[in-house]
FIDRENDREN-484274 format. One record per residue (C-alpha): residue number from 1; x, y, z. Coordinates in steps of 0.001 Angstrom, whole numbers, padded with zeros to 6 digits. Layout:
FIDRENDREN-484274
{nr->NUM; X->X; Y->Y; Z->Z}
...
***
This chain:
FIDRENDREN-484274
{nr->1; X->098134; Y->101758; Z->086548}
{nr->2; X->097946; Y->104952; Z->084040}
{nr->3; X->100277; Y->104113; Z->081443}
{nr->4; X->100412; Y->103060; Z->078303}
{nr->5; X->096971; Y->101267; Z->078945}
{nr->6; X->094872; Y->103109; Z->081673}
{nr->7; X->092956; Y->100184; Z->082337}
{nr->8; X->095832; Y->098153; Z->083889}
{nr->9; X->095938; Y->096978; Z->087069}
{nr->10; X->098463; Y->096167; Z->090464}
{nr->11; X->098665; Y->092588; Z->091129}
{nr->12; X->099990; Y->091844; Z->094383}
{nr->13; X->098052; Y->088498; Z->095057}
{nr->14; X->095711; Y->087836; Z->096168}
{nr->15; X->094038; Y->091053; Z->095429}
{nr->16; X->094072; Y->093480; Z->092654}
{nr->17; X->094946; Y->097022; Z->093443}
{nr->18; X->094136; Y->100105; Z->091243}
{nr->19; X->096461; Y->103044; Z->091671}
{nr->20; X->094317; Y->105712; Z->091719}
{nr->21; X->092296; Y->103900; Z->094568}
{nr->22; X->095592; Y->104748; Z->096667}
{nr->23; X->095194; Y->107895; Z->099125}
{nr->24; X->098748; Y->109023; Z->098676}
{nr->25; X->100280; Y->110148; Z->095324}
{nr->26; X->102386; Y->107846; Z->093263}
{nr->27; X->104890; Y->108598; Z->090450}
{nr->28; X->106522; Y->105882; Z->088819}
{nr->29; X->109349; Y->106541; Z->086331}
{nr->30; X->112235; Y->104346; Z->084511}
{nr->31; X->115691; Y->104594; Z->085330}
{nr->32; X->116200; Y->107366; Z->083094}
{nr->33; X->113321; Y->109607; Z->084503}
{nr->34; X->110702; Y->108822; Z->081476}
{nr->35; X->107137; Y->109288; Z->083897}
{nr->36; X->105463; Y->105612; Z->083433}
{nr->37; X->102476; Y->106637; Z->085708}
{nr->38; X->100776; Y->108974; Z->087404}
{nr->39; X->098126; Y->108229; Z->089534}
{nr->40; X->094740; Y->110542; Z->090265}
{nr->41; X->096276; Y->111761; Z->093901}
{nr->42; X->099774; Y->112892; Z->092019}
{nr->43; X->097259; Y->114595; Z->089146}
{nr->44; X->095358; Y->116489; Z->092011}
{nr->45; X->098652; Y->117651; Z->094133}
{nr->46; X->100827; Y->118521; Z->091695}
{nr->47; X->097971; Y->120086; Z->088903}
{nr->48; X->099899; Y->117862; Z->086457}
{nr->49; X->097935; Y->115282; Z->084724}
{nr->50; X->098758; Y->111980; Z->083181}
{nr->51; X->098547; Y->112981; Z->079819}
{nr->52; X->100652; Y->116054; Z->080456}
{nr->53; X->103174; Y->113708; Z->081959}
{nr->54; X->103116; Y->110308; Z->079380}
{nr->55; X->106814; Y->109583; Z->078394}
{nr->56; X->108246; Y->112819; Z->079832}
{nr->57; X->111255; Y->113435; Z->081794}
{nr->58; X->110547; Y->114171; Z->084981}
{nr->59; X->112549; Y->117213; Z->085438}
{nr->60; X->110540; Y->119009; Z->082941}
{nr->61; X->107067; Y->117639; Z->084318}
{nr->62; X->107485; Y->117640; Z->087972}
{nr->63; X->110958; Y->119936; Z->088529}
{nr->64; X->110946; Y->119341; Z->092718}
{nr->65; X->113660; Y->121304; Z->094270}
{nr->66; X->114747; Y->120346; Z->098212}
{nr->67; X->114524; Y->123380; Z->100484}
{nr->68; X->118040; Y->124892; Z->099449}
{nr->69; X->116592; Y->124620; Z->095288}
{nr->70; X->118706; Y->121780; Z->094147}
{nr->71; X->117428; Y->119402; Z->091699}
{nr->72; X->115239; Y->116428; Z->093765}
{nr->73; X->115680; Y->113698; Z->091185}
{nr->74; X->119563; Y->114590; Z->090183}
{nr->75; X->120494; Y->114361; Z->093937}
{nr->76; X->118403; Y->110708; Z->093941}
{nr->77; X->121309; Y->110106; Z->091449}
{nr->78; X->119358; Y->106614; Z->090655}
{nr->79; X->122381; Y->104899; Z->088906}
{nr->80; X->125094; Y->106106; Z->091834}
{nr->81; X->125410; Y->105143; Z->095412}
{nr->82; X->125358; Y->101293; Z->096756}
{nr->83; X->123496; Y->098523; Z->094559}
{nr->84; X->122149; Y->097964; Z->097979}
{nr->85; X->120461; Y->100913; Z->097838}
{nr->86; X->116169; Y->100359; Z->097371}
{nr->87; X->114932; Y->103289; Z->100110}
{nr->88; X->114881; Y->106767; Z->099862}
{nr->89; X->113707; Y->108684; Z->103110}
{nr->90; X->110709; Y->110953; Z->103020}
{nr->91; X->111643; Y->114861; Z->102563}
{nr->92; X->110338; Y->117627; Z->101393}
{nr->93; X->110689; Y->119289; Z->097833}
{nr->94; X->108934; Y->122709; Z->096589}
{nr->95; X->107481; Y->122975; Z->093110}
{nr->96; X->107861; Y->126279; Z->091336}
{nr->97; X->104288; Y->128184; Z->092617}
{nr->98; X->105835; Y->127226; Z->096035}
{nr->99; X->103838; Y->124431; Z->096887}
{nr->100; X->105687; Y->122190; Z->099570}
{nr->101; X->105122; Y->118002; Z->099402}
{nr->102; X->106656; Y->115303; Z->100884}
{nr->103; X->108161; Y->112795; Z->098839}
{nr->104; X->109529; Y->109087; Z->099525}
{nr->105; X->111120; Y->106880; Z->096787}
{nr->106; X->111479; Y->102917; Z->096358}
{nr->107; X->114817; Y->102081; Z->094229}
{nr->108; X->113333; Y->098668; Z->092434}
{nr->109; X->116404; Y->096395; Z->091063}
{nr->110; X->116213; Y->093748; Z->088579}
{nr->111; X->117949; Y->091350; Z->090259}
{nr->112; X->116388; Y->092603; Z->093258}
{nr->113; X->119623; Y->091978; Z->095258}
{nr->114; X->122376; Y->094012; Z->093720}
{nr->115; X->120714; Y->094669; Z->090644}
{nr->116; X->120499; Y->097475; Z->088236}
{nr->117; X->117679; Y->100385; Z->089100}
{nr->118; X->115023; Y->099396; Z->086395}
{nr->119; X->112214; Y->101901; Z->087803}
{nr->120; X->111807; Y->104365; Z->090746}
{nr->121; X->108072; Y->104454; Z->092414}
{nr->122; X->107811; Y->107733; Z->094045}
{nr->123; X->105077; Y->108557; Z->096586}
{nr->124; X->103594; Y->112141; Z->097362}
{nr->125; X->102063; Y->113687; Z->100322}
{nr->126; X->100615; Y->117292; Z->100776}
{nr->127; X->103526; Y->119015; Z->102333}
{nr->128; X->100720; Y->121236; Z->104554}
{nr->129; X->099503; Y->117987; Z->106471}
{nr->130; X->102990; Y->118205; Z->108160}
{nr->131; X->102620; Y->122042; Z->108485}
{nr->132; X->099340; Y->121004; Z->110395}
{nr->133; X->100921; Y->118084; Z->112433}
{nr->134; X->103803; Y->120548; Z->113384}
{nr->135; X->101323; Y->123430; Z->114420}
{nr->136; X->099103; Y->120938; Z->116677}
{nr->137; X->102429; Y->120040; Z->118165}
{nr->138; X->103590; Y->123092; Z->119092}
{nr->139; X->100019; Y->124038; Z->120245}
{nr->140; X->099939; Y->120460; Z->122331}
{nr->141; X->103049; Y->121707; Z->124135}
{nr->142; X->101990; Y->125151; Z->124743}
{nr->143; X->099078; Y->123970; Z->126034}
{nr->144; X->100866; Y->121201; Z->128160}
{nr->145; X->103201; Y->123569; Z->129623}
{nr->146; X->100675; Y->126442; Z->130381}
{nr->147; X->098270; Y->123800; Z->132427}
{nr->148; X->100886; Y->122310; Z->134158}
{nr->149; X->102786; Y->125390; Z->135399}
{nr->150; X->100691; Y->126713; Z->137264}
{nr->151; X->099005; Y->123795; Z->139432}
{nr->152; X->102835; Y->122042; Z->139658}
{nr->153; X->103760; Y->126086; Z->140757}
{nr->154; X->101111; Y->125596; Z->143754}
{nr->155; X->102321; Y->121834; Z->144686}
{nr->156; X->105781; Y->122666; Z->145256}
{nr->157; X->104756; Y->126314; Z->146885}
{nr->158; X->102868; Y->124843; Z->149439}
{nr->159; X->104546; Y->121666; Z->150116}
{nr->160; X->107869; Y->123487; Z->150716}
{nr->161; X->106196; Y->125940; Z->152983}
{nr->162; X->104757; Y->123209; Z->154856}
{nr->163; X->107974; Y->121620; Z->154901}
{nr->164; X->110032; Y->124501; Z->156031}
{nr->165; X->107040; Y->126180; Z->158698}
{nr->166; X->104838; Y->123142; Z->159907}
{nr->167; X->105047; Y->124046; Z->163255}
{nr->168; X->103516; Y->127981; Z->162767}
{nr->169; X->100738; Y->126391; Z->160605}
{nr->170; X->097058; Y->125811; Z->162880}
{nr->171; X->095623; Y->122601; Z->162027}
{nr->172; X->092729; Y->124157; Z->159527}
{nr->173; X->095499; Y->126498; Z->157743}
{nr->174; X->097213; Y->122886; Z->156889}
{nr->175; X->094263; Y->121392; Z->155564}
{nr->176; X->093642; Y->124294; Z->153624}
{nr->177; X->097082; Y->123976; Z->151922}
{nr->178; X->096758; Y->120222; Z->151584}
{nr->179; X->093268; Y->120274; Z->149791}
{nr->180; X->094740; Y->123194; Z->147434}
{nr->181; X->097795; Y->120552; Z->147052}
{nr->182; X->095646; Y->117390; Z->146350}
{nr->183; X->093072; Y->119529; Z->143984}
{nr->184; X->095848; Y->120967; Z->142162}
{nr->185; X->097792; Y->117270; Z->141952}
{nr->186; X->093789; Y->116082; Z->140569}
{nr->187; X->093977; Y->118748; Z->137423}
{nr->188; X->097639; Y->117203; Z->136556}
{nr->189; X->096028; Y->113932; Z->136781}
{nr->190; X->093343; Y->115156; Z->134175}
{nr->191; X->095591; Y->116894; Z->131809}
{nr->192; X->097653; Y->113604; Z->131749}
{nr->193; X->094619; Y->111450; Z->131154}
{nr->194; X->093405; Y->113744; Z->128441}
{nr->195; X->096543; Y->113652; Z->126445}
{nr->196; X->096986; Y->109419; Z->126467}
{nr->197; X->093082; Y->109618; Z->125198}
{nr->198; X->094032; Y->112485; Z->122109}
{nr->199; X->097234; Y->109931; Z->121793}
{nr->200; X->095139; Y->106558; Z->121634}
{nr->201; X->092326; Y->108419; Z->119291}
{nr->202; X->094889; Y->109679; Z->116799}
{nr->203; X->096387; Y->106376; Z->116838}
{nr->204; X->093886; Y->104437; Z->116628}
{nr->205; X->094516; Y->102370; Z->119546}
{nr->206; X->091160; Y->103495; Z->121517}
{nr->207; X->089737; Y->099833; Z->123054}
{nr->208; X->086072; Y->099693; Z->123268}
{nr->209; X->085139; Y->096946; Z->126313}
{nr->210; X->081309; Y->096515; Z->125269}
{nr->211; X->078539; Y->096011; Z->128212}
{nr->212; X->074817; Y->096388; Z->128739}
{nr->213; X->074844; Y->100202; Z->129617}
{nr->214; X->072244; Y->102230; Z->131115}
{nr->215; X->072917; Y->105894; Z->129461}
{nr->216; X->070161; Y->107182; Z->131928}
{nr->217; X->071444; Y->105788; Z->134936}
{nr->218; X->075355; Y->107053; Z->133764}
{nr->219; X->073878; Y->110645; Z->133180}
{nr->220; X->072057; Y->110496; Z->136746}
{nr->221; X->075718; Y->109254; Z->137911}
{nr->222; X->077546; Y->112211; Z->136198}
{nr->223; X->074561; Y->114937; Z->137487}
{nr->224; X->074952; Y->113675; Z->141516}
{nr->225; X->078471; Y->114285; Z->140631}
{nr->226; X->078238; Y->117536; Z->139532}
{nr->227; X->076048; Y->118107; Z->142626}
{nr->228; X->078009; Y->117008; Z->144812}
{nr->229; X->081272; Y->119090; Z->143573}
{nr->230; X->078946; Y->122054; Z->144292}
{nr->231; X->076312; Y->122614; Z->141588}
{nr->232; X->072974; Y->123408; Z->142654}
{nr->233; X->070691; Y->120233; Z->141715}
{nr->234; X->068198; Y->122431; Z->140040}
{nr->235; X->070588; Y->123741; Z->137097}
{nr->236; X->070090; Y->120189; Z->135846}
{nr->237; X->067062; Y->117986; Z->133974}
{nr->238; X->067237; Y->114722; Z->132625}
{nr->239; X->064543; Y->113640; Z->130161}
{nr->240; X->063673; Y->110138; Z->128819}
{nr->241; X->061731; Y->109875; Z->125865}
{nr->242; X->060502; Y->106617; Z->124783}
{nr->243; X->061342; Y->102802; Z->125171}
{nr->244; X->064921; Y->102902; Z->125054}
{nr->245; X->066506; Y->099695; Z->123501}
{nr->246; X->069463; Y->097845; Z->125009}
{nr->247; X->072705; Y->099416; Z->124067}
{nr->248; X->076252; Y->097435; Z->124363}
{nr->249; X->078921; Y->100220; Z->124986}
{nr->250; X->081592; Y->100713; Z->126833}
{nr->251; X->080482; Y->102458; Z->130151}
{nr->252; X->083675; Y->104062; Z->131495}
{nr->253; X->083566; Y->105910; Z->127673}
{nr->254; X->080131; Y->106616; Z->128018}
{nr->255; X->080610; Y->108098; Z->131702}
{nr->256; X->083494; Y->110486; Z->129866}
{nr->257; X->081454; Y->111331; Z->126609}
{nr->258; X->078524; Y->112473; Z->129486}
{nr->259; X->081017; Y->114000; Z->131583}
{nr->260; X->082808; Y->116115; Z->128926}
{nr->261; X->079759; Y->117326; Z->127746}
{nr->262; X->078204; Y->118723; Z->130746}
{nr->263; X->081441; Y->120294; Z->131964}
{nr->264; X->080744; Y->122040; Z->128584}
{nr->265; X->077545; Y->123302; Z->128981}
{nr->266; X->078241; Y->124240; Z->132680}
{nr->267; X->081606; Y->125905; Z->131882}
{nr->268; X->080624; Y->127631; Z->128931}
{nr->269; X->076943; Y->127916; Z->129123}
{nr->270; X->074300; Y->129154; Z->131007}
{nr->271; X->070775; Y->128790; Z->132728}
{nr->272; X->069662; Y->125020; Z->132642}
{nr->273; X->071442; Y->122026; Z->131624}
{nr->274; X->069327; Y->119423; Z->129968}
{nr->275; X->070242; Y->116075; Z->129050}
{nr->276; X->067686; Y->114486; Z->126771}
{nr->277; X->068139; Y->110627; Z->125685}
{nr->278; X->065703; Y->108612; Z->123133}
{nr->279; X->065654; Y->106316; Z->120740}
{nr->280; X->066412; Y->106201; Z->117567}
{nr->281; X->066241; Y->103682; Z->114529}
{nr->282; X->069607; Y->102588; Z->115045}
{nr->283; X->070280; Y->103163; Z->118824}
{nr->284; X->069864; Y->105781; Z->121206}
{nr->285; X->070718; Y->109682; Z->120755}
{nr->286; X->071615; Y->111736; Z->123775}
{nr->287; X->071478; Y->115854; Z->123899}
{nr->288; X->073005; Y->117752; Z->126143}
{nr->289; X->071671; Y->121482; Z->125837}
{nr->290; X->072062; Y->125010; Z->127703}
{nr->291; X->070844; Y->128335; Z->127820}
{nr->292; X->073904; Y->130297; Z->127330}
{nr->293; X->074831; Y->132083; Z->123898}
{nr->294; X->075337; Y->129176; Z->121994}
{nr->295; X->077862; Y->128262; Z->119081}
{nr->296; X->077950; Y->130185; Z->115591}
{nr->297; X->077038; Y->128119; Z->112627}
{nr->298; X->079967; Y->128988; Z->110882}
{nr->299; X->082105; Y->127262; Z->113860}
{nr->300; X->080169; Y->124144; Z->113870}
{nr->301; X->083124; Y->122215; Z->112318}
{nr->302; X->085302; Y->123477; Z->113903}
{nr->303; X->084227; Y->122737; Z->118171}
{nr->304; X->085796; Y->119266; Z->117595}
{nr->305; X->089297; Y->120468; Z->116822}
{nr->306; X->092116; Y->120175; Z->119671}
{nr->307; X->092594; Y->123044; Z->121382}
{nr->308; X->089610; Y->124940; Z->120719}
{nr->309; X->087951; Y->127844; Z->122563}
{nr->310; X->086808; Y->130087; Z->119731}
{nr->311; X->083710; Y->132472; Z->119561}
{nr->312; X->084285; Y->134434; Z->122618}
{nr->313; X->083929; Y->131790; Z->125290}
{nr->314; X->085162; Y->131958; Z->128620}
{nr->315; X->088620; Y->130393; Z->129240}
{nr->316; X->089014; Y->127207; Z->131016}
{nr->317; X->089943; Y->123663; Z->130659}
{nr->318; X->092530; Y->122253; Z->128159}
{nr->319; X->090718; Y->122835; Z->124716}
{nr->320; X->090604; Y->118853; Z->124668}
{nr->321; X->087328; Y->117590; Z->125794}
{nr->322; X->084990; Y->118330; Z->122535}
{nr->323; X->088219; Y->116721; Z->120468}
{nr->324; X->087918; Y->113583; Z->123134}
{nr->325; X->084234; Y->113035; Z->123034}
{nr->326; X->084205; Y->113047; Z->118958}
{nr->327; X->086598; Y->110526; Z->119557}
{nr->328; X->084828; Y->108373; Z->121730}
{nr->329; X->081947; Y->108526; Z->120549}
{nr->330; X->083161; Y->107692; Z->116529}
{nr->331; X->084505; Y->104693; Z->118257}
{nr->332; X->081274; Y->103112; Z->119227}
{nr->333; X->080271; Y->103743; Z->115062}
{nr->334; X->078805; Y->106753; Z->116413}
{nr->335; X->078450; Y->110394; Z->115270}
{nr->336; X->077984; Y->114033; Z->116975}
{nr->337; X->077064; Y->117365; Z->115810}
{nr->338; X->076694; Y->120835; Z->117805}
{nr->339; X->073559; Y->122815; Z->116673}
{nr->340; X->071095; Y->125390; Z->118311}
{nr->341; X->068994; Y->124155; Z->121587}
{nr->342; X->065332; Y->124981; Z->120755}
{nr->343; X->065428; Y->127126; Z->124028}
{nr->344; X->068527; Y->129029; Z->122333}
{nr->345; X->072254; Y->128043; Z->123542}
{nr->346; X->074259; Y->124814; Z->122237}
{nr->347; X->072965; Y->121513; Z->121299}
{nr->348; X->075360; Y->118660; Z->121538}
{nr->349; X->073496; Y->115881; Z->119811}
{nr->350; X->075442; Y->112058; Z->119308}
{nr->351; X->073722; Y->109313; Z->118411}
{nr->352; X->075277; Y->105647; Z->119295}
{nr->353; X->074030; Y->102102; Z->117971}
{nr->354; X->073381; Y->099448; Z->119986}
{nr->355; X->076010; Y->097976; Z->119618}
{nr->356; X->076955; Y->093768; Z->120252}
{nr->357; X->078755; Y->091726; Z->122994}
{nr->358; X->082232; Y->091332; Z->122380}
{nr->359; X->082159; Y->087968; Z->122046}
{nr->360; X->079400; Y->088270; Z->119846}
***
């Protein structure tokens, strides 16, 4: 705890906690707003040091004002309200440059039922984290409702002029209109499917079912797809190089990570499509390369964001897929960078271990 001894310590058996190990700021003050400590987060969002803070009140150190400029700690009013009172909801508060945060505060009460207030712990977030999380929400429903309007538009077109005209339709204009239908009902399917995956990633509830997988065999699978939806075989190469070792990973992710990535390279890319797997030290690393103009290095951090369809690529898709494969693959302890092909074009290059049974 930084205090009146830095070197202090947490104790919350059984183990010992040091403040500034915590990711979030933390403030802790007496019930008359002298600062008792400041940990290394609070130091690095607010610019205001410990031993700028020592002793202080905390209106002059940290003066946070709520968004219509009234005092933060004199509307806490610590020694008012119910002795019930130990929670203060998260909000958010401005300091003077303008900088937004959100802060939380514990009421702790000596008795702790009913007692008096005999210290406030405050916690700190960066207020532009919930900028961000607002922005990807309003982008997530943008997106949602621009890829569902239309194929939802061409459902219910066609179904209610199949309802209302059946008769003047010839048997090959219905199939027509039902194919369109079920094709169109398929890319709702997908969207939906692609938004519980960003859901269980950012979560953290992605399940990994481990099995002996045969990443060769699921990117031969993935290619006769492709082939079969149309493709001409001969856009596509598969190289092996090496012995490969056995891998435990789950094969319905590893069909998706494959997937994902050569809907990429055909979408987006052009000329041939190579998938390259060998071994590695630790596993097995797969490429997936084209021909086509390839990826700035500049934007290399940036392919894995949602929604992204920067540096002047053709439109298509959700934006989702590079977010969904990061995720994935990160999920088998894996990792993935985009880099230049040696024949020009993108390089997708992840690497997974081998991996262990699950009842290993």
């Amino acid at each position: 705890m930084r205090g009146e001894n830095t070197d202090r310590r947490v104790a919350d058996a059984p183990c010992v906690i040091d403040v500034d190990d915590l990711p979030d700021g933390l403030l802790v003050v007496d019930a008359r707003g002298r600062v008792q400590t400041v940990n290394r987060a609070a130091a690095r969002l607010t610019g205001v040091p410990w031993e700028r803070a020592a002793g202080r009140d905390i209106r002059d150190v940290f003066p946070f004002r709520d968004a219509e400029g009234r005092d933060w700690w004199k509307c806490l009013d610590v020694s008012g309200g119910l002795r019930t009172r130990t929670r203060v909801a998260e909000r958010p508060v401005h300091l003077p440059g303008g900088q937004e945060l959100m802060v939380a505060a514990r009421l702790v009460r000596s008795p702790e039922r009913g007692g008096d207030v005999v210290r406030v712990a405050i916690t700190l977030r960066d207020g532009g984290a919930r900028a961000r999380l607002e922005r990807s929400r309003a982008d997530l429903v943008s997106t949602v409702a621009h890829e569902l309007r239309s194929p939802l538009t061409s459902v219910k077109g066609f179904t209610a002029t199949l309802l209302a005209k059946w008769g003047r339709f010839t048997d090959d204009q219905k199939r027509i209109m039902l194919e369109t239908v079920n094709a169109d009902a398929d890319r709702v399917t997908r969207l939906i499917t692609e938004l519980l995956d960003v859901s269980r990633i950012e979560s953290g509830r992605l399940e990994i079912h481990r099995q002996v997988v045969d990443i060769p065999a699921r990117a031969r699978k993935v290619i006769a797809g492709r082939v079969a939806a149309g493709d001409a075989e001969d856009r596509f190469r598969l190289e092996i190089r090496g012995e490969l070792p056995e891998t435990w990973l789950d094969q319905d992710k590893v069909d998706q990570i494959l997937a994902n990535l050569v809907e990429n390279a055909v979408r987006h890319g052009r000329g041939t499509v190579t998938i390259v797997v060998e071994p590695n030290e630790q596993g097995v690393t797969v490429s997936v390369r084209d021909q086509g103009e390839g990826i700035a290095p500049e934007l290399s951090t940036r392919v894995f964001r949602q929604f992204w369809r920067g540096n002047g690529r053709r439109r298509g898709g959700t934006g989702l897929g590079l977010f969904i494969v990061k995720g994935l693959v990160e999920a088998h302890g894996g990792d993935i960078v985009v880099q230049r092909a040696p024949e020009g074009g993108a390089e997708f290059r992840f690497t997974v271990p081998t991996g262990t049974p699950d009842f290993a």
